[in-house]
C-alpha positions as CSV (number, residue, x, y, z in Angstrom):
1,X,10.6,-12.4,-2.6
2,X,8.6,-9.6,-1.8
3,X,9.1,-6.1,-3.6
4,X,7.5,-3.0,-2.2
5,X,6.5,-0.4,-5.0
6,X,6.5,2.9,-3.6
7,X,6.5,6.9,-4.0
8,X,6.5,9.6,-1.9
9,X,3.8,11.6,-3.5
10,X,1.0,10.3,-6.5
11,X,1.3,10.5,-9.6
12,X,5.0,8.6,-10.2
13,X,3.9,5.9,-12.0
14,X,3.9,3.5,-9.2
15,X,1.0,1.7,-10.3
16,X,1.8,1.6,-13.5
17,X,5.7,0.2,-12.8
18,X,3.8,-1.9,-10.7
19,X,1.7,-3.9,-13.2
20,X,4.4,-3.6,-15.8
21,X,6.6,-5.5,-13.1
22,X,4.2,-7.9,-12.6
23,X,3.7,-9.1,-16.0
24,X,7.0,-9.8,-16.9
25,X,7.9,-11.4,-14.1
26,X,9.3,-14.9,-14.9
27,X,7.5,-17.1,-12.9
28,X,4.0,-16.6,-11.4
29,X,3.7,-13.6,-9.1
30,X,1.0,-11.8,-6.6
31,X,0.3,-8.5,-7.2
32,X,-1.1,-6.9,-3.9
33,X,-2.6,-3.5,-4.8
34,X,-2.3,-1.6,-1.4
35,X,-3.5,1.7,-2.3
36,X,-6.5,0.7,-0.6
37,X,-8.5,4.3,-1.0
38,X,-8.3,4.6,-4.6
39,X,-6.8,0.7,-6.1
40,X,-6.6,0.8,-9.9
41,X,-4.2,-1.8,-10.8
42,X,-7.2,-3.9,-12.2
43,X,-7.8,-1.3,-14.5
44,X,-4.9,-2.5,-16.8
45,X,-5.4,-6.4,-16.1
46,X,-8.0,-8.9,-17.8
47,X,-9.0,-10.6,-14.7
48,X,-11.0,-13.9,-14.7
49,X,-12.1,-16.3,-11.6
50,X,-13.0,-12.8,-9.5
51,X,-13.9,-13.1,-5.8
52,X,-14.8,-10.5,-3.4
53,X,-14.8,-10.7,0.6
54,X,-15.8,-8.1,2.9
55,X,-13.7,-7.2,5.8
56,X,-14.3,-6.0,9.2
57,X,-12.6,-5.0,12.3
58,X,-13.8,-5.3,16.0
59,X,-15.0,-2.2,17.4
60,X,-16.1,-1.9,21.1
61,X,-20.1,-1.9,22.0
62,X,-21.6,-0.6,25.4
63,X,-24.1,-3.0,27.8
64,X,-26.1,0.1,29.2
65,X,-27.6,-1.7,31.7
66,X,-24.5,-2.9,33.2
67,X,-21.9,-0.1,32.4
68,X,-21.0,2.3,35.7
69,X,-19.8,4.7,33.9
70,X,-16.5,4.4,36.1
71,X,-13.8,6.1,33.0
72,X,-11.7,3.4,33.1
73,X,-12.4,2.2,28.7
74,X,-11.4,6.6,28.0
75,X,-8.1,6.6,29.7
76,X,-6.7,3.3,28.2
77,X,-8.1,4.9,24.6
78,X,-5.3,7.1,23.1
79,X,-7.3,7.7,19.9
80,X,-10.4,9.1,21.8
81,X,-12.7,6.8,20.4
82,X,-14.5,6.1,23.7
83,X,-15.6,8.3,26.3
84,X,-17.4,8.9,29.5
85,X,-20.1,11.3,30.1
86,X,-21.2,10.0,33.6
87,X,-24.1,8.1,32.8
88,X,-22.4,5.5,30.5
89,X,-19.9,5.3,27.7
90,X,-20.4,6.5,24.7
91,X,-18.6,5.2,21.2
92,X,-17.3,6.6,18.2
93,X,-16.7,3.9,16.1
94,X,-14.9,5.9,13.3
95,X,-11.9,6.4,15.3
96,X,-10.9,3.4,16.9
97,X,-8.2,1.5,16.4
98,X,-9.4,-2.1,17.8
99,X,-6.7,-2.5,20.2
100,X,-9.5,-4.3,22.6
101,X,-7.8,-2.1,25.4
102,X,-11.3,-0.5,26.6
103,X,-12.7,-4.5,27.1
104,X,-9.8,-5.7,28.5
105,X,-9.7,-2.6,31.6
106,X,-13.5,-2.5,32.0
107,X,-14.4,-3.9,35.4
108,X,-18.0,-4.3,34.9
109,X,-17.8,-6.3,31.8
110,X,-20.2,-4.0,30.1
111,X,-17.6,-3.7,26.9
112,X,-17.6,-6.3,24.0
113,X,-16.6,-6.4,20.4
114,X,-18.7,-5.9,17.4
115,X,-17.8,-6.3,13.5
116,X,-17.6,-3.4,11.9
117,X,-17.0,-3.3,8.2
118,X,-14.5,-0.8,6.3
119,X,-14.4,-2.1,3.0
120,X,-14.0,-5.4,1.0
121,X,-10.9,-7.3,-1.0
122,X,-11.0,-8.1,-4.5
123,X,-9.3,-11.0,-6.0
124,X,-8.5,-12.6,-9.5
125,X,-6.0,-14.3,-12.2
126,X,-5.2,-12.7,-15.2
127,X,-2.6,-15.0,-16.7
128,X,0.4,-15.5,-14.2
129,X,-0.6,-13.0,-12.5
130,X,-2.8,-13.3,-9.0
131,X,-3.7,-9.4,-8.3
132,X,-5.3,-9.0,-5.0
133,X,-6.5,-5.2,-3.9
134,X,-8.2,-3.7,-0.9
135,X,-11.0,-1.3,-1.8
136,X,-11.7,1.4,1.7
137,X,-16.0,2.1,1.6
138,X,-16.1,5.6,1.5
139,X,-16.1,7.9,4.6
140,X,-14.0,5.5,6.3
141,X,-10.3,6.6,7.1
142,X,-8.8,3.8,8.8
143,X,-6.7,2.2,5.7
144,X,-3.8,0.2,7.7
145,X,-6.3,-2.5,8.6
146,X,-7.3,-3.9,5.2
147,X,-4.2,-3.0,3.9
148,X,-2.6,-5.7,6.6
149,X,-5.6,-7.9,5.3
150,X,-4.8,-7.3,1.8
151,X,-0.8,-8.6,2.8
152,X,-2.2,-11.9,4.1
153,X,-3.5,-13.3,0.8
154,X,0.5,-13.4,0.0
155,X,1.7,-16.6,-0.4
156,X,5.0,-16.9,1.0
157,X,6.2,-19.4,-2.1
158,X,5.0,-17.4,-4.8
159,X,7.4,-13.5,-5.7
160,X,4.8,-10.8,-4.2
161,X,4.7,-7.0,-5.8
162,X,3.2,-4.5,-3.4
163,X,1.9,-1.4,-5.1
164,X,2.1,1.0,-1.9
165,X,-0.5,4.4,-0.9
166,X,1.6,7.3,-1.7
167,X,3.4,9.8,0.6
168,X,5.1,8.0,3.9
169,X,2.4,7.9,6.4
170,X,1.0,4.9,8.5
171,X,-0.9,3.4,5.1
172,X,2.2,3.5,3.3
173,X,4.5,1.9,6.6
174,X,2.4,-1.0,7.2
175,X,2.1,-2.0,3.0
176,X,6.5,-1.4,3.0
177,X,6.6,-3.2,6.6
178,X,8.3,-6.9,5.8
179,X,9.2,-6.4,2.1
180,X,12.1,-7.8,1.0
181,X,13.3,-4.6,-1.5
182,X,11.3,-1.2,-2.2
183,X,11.5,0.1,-5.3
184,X,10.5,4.4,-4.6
185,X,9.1,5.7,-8.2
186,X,9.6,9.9,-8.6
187,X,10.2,12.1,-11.0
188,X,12.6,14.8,-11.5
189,X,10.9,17.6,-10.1
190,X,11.4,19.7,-7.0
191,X,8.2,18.1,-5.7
192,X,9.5,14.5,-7.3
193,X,12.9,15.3,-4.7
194,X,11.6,16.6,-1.8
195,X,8.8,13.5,-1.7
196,X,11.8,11.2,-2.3
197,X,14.0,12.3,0.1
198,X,10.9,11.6,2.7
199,X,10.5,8.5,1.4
200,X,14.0,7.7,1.5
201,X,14.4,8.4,5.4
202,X,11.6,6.3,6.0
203,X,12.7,2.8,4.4
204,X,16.2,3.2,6.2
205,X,14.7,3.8,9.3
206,X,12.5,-0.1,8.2
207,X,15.9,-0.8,7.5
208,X,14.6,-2.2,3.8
209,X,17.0,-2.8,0.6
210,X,15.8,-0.2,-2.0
211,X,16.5,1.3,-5.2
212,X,15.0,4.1,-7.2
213,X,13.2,4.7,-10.8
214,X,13.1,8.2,-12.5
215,X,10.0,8.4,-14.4
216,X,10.3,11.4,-17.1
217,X,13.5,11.1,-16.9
218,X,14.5,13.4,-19.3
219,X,12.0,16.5,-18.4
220,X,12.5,18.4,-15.0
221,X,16.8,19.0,-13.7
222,X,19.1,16.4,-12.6
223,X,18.6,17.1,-9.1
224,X,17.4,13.9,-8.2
225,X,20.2,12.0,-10.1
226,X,22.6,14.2,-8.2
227,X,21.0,13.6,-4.9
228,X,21.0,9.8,-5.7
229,X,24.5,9.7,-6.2
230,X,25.5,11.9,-3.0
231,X,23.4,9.6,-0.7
232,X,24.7,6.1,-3.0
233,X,21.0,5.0,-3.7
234,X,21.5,3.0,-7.0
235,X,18.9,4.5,-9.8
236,X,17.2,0.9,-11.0
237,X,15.9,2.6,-14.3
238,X,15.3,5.6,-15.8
239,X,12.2,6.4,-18.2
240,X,12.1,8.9,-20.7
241,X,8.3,11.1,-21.7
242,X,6.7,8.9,-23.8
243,X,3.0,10.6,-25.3
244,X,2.2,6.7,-26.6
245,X,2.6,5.6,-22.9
246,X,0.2,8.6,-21.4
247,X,-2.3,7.6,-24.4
248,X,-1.5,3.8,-23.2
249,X,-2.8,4.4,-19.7
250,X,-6.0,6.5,-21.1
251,X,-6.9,3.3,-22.9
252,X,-6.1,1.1,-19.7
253,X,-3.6,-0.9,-21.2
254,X,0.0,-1.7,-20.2
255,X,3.0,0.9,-20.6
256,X,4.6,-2.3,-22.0
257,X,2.4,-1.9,-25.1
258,X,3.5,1.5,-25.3
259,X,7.3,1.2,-24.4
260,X,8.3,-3.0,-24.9
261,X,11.7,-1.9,-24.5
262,X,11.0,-1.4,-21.3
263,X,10.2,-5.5,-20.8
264,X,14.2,-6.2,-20.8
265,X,15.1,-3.2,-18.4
266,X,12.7,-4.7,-15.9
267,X,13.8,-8.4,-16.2
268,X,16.4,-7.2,-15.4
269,X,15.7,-5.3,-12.3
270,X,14.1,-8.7,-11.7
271,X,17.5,-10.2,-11.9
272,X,18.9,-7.4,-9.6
273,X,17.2,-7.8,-6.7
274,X,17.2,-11.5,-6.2
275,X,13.5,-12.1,-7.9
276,X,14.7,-15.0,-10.6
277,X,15.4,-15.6,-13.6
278,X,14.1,-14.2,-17.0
């Protein structure tokens, strides 16, 4: 079972339903941070046995000497990331997308691939919990490839949460892309509803299962309960202001501490969409 957590803008509370779903999951569960430009799921987890891995992608490198300069690697490139000035091929690593188009088309052979690293994975075990999260280096803007290397670490016999990027772009498609349910976080704001309604469109067109939770519930208008119930999206759970679960995250500690109500309410969502038993 794999359960997508996502939002269409930051500051939901993903993250934080995210870990709180993870630890009371009843049996052992991966937690896949995917927000891979700023993860801080660890942040609320006592992690032990942590590993670290750097990972790369293949970008394409020029032979000078035998590179004719013919054009033929910048008009398979539809991200502009190679180019032809006449005297040879010149690269801009930053942009692209290692499709290995540019090697493949080249007929002078002057094109190979090259590691090029964007940012590392994290790993470790705090009690049932296996939390695995993708950490971009700085300056680099490419976040779908180590978020799709952050997804293989799943193991396909163990229930997988995926705390998603925000908004509904490409980093947010590819962590959704072969979940089993999503789970889209917002709050009842005209912001919380337009962001949803995004969101929304985008996991029918996946064609995903999802559900919704209303985080501050009870502060904003009932806007988005109303749009929920005109579009039949089922509201999971909704969760009132709590000031001891804002002072909770300050200390980097569970909302559960804060709110252990809220351990039955997500059991049960557990129960709801197919994840096991309590």
């Amino acid at each position: 079972m794999k359960v997508a957590v996502a939002s269409g803008k930051g500051g939901t509370g993903k993250t934080t339903l995210s870990v709180a779903l993870a630890l009371v999951a009843p049996q052992p569960v991966m937690l896949l941070d995917c927000d891979v430009e700023e993860p801080n799921g660890h942040i609320f987890l006592t992690l032990e046995a942590m590993e670290t891995e750097t990972v790369t992608v293949a970008v394409p490198e020029i032979d000078a000497a035998t590179c004719r300069a013919c054009g033929e690697c910048m008009r398979i490139c539809r991200f502009n990331a190679i180019i032809s000035l006449g005297a040879k091929a010149l690269v801009f690593p930053e942009l692209c997308h290692s499709c290995g188009g540019c090697a493949r088309v080249c007929p002078s052979g002057a094109i190979s691939e090259i590691p090029r690293r964007i940012g590392t994975i994290d790993s470790g075990i705090a009690g049932h919990v296996t939390l695995v999260q993708g950490r971009l280096d700085v300056g680099n803007a490419m976040a779908t490839p180590l978020i799709r290397a952050v997804k293989r670490h799943a193991d396909r016999g163990v229930a997988t949460i995926i705390d998603c990027p925000p908004g509904t772009s490409c980093p947010m498609i590819a962590a959704v892309r072969g979940a089993d349910f999503v789970i889209l976080v917002t709050e009842p704001t005209p912001f919380g509803l337009h962001d949803l309604t995004l969101a929304v469109e985008t996991v029918r067109t996946l064609a995903i299962p999802f559900g919704v939770i209303v985080n501050r519930a009870d502060t904003g208008d009932s806007r988005v309960a109303d749009y929920c119930s005109h579009e039949e999206i089922p509201i999971l759970l909704n969760i009132p202001e709590n000031r001891r679960a804002a002072e909770a995250y300050s200390r980097g500690e569970s909302i559960l501490s804060a709110m252990p109500d809220l351990t039955a309410a997500l059991r049960d969502i557990w129960r709801r969409i197919g994840g096991g038993e309590a």
